[in-house]
N, C-alpha and C positions, 0 to 999 in steps of 0.2 A: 554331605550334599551341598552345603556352602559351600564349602572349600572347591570342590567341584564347579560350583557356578560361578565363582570370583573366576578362578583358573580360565574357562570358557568366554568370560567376559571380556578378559585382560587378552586371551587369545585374539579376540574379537576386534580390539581395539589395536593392537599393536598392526593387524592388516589393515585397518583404516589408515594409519598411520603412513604405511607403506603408499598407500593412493593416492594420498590426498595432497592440497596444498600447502605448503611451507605455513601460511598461518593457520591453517586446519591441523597439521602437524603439532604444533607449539601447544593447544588446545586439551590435543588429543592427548600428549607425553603430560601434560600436567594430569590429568585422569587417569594417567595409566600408572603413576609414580606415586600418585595417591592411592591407589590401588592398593600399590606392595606394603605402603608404610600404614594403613591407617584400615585392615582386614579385622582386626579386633573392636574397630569402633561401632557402637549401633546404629548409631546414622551418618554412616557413612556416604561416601558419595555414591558409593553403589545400592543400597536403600534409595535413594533421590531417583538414581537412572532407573530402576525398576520400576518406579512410581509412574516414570515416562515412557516406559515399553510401549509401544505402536503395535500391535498385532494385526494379521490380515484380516482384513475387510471384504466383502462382497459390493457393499454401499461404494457411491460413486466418492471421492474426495470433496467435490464441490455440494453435493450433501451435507457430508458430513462437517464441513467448515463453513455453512451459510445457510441460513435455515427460512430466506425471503424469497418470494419470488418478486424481489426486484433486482434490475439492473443496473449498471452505471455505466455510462460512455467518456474515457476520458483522453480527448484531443490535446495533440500537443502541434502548435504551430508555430515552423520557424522561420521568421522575417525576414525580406530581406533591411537591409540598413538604411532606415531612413523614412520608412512606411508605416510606423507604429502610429502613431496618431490618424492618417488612414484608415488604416486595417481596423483599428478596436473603434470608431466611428461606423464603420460598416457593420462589424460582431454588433455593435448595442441595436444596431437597426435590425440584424437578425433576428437576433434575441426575443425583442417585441414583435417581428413578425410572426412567428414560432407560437407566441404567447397566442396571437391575435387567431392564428390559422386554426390552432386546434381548438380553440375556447365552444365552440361545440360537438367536441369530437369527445368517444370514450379513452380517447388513450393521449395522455398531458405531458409530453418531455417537460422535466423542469430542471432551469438550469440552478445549479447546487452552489457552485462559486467559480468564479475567472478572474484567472492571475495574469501579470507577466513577471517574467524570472527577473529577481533584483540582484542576485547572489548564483554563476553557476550557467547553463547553456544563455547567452544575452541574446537579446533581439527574437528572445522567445516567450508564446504565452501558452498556457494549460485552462482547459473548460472541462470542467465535472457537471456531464447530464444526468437523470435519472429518470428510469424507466417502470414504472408502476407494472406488473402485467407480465413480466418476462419477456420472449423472444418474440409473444406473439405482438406484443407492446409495438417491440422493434420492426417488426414487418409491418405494421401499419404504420407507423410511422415517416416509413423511408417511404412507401407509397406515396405518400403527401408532399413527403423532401421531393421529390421527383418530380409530380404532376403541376406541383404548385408554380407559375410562371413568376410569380413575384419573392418565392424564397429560391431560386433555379437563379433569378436576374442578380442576388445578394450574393449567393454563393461565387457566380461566374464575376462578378464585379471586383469579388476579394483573391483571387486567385493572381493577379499579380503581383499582388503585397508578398505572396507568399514565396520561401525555395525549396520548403518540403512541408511535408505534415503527414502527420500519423495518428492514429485512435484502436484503442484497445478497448472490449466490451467483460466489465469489471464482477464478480460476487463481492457481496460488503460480508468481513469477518461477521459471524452470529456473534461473537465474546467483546468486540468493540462496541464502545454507546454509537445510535443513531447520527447519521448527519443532523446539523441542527444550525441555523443561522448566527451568525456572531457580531455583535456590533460594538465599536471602541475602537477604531482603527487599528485592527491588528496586522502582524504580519506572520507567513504561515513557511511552513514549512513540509514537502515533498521529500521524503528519504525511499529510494527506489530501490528492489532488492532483488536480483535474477540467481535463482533458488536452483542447487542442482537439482535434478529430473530425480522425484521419486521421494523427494523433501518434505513436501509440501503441509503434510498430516504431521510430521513433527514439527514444524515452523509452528505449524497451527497451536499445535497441545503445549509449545514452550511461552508462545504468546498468551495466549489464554488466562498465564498465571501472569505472564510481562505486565500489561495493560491495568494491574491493579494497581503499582508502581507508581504508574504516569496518572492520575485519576485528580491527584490532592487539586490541581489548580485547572481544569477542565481543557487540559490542553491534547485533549485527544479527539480531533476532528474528526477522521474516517480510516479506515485498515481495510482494504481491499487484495483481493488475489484474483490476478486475469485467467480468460477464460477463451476468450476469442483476441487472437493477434499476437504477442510475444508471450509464449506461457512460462510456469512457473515465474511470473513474475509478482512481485510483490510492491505496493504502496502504503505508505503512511502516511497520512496528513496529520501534522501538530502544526498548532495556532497557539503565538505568543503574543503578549502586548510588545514586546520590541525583543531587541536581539540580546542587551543584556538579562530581559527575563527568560530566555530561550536558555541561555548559560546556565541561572541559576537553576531552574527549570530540571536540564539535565543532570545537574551534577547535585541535586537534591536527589535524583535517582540512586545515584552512586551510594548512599548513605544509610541508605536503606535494606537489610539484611534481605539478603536474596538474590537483589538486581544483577550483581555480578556472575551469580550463579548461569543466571539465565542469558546475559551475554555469549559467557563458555560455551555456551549449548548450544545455540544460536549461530556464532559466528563461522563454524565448518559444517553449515549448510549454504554456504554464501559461495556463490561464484564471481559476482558482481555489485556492486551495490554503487551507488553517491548520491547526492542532499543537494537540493535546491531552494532556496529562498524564495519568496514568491512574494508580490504586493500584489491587493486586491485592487481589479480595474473598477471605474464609477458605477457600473451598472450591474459590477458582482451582486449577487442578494445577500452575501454575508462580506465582511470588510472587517 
């Protein structure tokens, strides 16, 4: 019956092999080559991948990988050249108008942190809202975005700083610690992940274990997966005191029995992915 399901596995694998991409490929032949030689070992690496068998679900994915009913909004706006000091003078005016409009309302956008890119798309910034309440949060919300003449004059004011912008509405991983504010002047970092279609629940089950990894020096901001706007897409926010602790940071991961594992795993569910550095602007509430 082993021999049977090694055999099934390995069949398994080698058509993945056939599909995928050149470094989903490289990935894939190293587990399959491990396969042939190492059938007799008890914990082998196929022990490990049964451990991570996915089986079908009824339950929706965003269930089952986010267990809040909160939301996040996260805007990404890009400048044109020469409007930065502009534009994030009009943001902090928003911001407190935001604060100001809803201070007697049941439903409180609050803004979580805002960067602009140091390292990676320039003459751009990123804002993390959050929405207490869910979707119903958000429809009240945008009611107020709308009606309100004085956040309508802020928003129209700032539109020709701008030459695009975009915003996706986020789930926060259940297995990642909370957002939490940071203070020490850090600098943070955006690693963006576009997940093939149908990924998404083993990304999950392989981070789950990832995230213990990254824990020693609290550098694990926030892990999100979108839900509205570009899907299967994926975020990570890590917060380093500078770029050489972001170095050591990472390659203290490296060291650590496992981490490698979960890379392999990892890496050919990826269709796209890149890293952005980020500095927190003055009126971020974490920095």
């Amino acid at each position: 019956r082993q021999a049977r399901s090694i055999m099934a596995t390995k069949t398994m694998l080698l058509r993945k092999v056939a599909l995928s991409s050149p470094t989903a490929q490289h990935f894939l032949l190293v587990r399959y080559l491990s396969a042939t030689g190492c059938m007799a070992q008890r914990d082998s690496w196929l022990n490990k991948l049964l451990v991570r068998k996915i089986e079908p679900t009824k339950e929706s994915h965003s269930r089952m990988l986010s267990d809040k009913e909160t939301i996040f909004e996260l805007q990404t706006h890009n400048l044109k050249p020469g409007n930065g000091s502009a534009y994030l003078k009009n943001y902090e005016e928003y911001v407190k108008g935001v604060a100001d409009k809803f201070a007697d309302q049941s439903v409180h956008p609050e803004l979580q942190g805002s960067w602009t890119v140091a390292v990676g798309d320039q003459d751009q910034c990123v804002h993390l809202w959050k929405y207490a309440g869910g979707y119903g949060a958000i429809d009240a919300a945008n009611k107020l975005y709308a009606s309100d003449p004085d956040l309508s004059k802020l928003i129209q004011d700032r539109n020709p700083y701008l030459r695009q912008r975009s915003n996706q509405f986020l789930l926060p991983f259940s297995f990642w610690p909370p957002v939490s504010p940071r203070e020490g002047g850090n600098i943070y970092e955006i690693r963006s992940y576009f997940l093939k279609p149908g990924t998404m629940i083993e990304w999950g089950n392989n981070w789950s274990r990832a995230i213990h990894f990254r824990q020693a020096n609290n550098e694990a901001f926030g892990g999100f997966f979108s839900q509205v706007g570009r899907l299967y897409n994926v975020h990570h926010i890590w917060c380093y005191k500078s770029m050489a602790d972001r170095k050591e940071n990472r390659e203290s991961a490296w060291r650590k029995p496992g981490w490698d594992e979960v890379v392999a795993y990892t890496v050919p569910l990826i269709e796209e992915y890149y890293s952005r550095i980020l500095l927190p602007n003055s009126f971020s509430p974490t920095n």
